[in-house]
C-alpha atoms as one frame of an Amber mdcrd trajectory, in Angstrom:
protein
 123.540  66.823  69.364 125.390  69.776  71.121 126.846  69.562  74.342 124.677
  71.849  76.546 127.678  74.260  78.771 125.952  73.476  82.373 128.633  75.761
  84.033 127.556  77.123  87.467 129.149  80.746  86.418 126.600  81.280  83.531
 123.299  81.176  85.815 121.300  83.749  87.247 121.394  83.238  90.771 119.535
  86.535  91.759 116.007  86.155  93.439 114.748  89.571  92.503 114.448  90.401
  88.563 116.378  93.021  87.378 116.034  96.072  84.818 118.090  97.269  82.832
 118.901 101.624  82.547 120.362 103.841  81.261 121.258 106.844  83.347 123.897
 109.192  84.552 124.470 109.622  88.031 126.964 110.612  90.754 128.792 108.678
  92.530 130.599 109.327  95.511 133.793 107.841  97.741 135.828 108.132 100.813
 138.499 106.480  98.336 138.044 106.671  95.035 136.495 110.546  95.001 134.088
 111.388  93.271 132.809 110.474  89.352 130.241 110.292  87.001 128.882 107.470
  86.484 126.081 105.169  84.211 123.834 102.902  86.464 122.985 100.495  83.994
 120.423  97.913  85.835 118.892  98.589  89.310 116.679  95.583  91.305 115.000
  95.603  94.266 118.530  95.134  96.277 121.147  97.346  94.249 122.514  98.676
  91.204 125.069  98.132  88.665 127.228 101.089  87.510 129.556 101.594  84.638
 132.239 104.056  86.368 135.485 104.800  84.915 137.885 103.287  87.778 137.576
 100.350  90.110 136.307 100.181  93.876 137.445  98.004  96.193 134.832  95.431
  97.468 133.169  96.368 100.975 133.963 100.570  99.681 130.645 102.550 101.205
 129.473 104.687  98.456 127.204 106.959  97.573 125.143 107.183  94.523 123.393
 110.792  93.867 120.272 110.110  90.412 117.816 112.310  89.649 118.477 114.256
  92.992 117.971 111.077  95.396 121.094 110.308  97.430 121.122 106.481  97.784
 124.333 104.757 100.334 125.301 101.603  99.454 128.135  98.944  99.707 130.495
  97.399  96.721 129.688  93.781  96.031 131.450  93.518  92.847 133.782  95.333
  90.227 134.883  94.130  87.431 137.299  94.959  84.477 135.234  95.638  81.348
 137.586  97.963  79.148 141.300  99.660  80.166 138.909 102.783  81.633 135.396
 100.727  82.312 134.471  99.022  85.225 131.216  97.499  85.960 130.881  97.797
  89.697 127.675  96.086  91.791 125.803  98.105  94.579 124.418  96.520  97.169
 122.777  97.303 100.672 121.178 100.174  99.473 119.625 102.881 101.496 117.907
 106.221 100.942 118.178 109.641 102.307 115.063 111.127 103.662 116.506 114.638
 104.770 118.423 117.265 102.577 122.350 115.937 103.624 123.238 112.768 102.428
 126.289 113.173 105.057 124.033 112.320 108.252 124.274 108.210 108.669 120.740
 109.109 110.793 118.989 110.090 107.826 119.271 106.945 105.808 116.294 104.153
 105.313 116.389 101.292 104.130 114.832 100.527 100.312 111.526  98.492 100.700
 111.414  98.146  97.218 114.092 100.305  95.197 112.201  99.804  91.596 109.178
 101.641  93.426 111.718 104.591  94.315 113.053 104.765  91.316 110.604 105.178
  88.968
């Protein structure tokens, strides 16, 4: 009989399901510039992105897909190849008015699967 790996690192911890994507989209920072970037799975409370250069945690972003500006917060980045990094998006909020650069014309997400779509 096989050992079965019970390590705490392996399990899902999330609470909302996620889906995975495929899609380009822009994404935007005070300090990393801006890129192009592939948001690979979205949920109900972020996104992941495959971007070619790290951002530091707690960096306020800006994702632009399918012409919907979306704010958001770094939870996590990590390494995946010398120029791939697979960064999570958290915290995220749509505009409702044509500039993304008013903070007054964000919302928050009620659902951001039903947005997306």
């Amino acid at each position: 009989m096989k050992p079965q790996n019970k390590s705490p690192w392996r399990k899902d911890r999330r609470a909302e399901t996620r889906r995975r994507i495929s899609d380009v989209a822009v994404i935007k920072s005070a300090i990393t510039g801006v890129s192009v970037a592939e948001v690979t799975e979205i949920s109900p409370t972020g996104v992941r992105v495959r971007a070619p250069y790290p951002f530091p945690i707690g960096t306020e972003v800006e994702i632009v897909r399918e012409d919907q500006p979306m704010l958001g917060s770094v939870r996590s980045c990590t390494r995946v190849r010398a120029n791939q990094f697979h960064v999570g998006i958290g915290n995220l909020k749509q505009a409702c008015g044509e500039s993304s650069q008013r903070p007054d014309l964000w919302v928050q997400f009620d659902r951001l699967t039903d947005v997306l779509r």
